[in-house]
C-alpha positions as CSV (number, residue, x, y, z in Angstrom):
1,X,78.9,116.1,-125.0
2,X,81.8,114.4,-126.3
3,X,83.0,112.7,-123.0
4,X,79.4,111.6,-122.5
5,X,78.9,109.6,-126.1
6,X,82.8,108.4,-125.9
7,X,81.4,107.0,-122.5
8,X,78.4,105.1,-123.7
9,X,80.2,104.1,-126.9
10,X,83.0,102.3,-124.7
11,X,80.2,100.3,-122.6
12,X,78.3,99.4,-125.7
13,X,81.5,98.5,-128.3
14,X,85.1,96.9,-127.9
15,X,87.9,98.1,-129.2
16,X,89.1,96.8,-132.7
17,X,92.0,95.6,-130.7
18,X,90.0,93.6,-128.0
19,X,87.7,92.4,-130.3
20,X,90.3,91.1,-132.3
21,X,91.7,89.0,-129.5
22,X,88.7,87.1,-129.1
23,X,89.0,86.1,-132.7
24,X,92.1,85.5,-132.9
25,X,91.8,83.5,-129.9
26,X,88.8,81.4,-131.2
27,X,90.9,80.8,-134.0
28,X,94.2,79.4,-132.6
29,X,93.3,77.4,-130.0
30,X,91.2,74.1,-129.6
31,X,87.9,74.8,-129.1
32,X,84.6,73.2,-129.9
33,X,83.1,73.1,-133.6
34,X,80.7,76.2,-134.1
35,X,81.9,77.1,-130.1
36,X,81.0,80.8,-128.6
37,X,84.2,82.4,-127.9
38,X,83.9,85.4,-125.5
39,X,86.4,87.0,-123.5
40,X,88.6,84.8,-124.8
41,X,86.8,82.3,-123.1
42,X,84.7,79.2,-124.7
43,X,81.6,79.8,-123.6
44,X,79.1,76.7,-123.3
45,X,75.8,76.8,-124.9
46,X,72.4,77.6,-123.3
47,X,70.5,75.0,-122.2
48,X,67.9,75.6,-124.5
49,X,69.9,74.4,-127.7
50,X,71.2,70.8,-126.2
51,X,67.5,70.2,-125.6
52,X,65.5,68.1,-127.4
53,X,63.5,71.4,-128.2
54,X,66.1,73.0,-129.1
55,X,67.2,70.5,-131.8
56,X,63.6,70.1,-133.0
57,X,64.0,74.1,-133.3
58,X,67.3,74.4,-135.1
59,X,65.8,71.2,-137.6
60,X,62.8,73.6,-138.3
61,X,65.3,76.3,-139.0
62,X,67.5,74.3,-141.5
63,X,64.9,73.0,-143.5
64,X,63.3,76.2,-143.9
65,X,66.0,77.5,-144.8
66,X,66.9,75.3,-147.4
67,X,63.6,75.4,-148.7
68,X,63.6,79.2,-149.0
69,X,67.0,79.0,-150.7
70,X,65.8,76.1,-153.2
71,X,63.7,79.0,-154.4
72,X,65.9,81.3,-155.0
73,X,68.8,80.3,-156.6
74,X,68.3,77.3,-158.1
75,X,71.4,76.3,-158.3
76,X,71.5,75.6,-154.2
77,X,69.2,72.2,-155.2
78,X,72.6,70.5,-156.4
79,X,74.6,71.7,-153.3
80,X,72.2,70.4,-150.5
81,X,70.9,67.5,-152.3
């Protein structure tokens, strides 16, 4: 049982140590701001969030966001303001 869970686990997870390179990659070379590093690799974003959709989407998100925040700590209305 254990060579069969050691299996899955190393399909499902990286290692510390290779998940660590992708970070550390990410963090020392030039990429993109708020770029998807994988594999050590920039990885360009889906269509679906360069669209005009997309941006209409991630404007929705924001403000409702902010909103929910606003009412919760109210000290958040100074920050975003």
């Amino acid at each position: 049982m254990g060579v069969v869970l050691a299996t899955i686990f190393n399909w499902l997870a990286w290692t510390c140590e290779f998940g660590s390179r992708s970070i550390f990659h990410a963090a020392t070379q030039p990429t993109a701001p708020g770029a998807f590093v994988s594999y050590c690799q920039e990885v360009p974003p889906s269509i679906h969030i360069v669209s005009a959709e997309g941006k209409a989407a991630q404007k929705k998100f924001w403000e409702e966001s902010v909103e929910l925040w606003k009412g919760l700590a109210p000290g958040v209305k100074e920050v975003i303001a």
